[in-house]
C-alpha positions as CSV (number, residue, x, y, z in Angstrom):
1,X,-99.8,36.6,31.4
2,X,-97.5,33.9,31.3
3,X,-97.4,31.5,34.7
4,X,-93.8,33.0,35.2
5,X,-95.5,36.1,35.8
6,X,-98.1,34.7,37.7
7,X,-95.7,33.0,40.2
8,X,-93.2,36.2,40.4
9,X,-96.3,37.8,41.4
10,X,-97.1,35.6,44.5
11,X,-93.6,36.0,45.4
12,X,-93.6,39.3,45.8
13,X,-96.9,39.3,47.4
14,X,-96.1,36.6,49.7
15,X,-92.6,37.5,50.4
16,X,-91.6,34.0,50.0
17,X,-89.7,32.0,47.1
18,X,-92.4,30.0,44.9
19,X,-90.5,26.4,46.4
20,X,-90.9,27.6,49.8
21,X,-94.2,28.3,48.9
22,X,-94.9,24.8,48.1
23,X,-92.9,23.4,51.0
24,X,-95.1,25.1,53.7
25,X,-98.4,23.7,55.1
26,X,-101.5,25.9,54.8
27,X,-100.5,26.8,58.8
28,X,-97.1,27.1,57.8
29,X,-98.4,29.4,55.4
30,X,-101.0,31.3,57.2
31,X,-98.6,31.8,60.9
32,X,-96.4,33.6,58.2
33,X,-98.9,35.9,56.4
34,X,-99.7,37.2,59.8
35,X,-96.4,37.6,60.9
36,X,-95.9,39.2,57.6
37,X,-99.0,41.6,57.5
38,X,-99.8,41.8,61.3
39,X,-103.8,40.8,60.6
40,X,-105.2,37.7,61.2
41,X,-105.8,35.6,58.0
42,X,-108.4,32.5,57.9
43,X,-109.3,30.6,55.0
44,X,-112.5,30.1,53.6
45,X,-114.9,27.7,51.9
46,X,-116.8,28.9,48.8
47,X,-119.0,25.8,48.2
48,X,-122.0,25.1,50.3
49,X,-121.1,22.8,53.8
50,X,-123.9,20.2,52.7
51,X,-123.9,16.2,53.2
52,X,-120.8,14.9,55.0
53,X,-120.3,18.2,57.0
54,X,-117.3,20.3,56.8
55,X,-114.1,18.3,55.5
56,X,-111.8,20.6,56.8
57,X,-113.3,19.4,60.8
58,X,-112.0,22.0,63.1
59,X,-108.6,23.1,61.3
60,X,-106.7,23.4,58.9
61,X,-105.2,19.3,58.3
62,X,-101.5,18.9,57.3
63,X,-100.7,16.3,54.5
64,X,-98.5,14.3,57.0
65,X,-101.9,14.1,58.7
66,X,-104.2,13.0,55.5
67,X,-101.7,10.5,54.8
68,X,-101.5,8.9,58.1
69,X,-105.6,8.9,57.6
70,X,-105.0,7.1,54.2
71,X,-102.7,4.7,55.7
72,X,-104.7,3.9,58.7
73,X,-107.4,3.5,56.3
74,X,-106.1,1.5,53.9
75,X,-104.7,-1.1,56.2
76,X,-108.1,-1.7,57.6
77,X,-109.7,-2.3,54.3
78,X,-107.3,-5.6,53.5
């Protein structure tokens, strides 16, 4: 199967264009799968929560979020 396929396949499954796919956040995302399917929808971890504790802390992070961390970060460490 050819990733054409692949993405025409989310598409339809998602109800949204494969670019507007990749514009929403996972919240973004997940607000409209349950508008969509009327059932809540939650996303998982499949690898142990071990070590640091859970990276995801209480949500679901946005990547305008990450990269303020980064930044915030990153100007401390000059």
């Amino acid at each position: 199967m050819s990733f054409f396929a692949v993405e025409k396949n989310v598409e339809n499954l998602v109800g949204l264009s494969a670019a507007v796919i990749r514009k929403y956040s996972p919240d973004e995302l997940r607000s409209h799968l349950v508008d969509k399917n009327k059932r809540k929808f939650t996303f998982t971890t499949k690898f142990p929560v071990i070590g640091r504790g859970n990276v995801l802390r209480d949500s679901i992070r946005t990547s305008e979020e990450i990269n303020r961390d980064i930044d915030r970060i990153l100007a401390h460490s000059k």
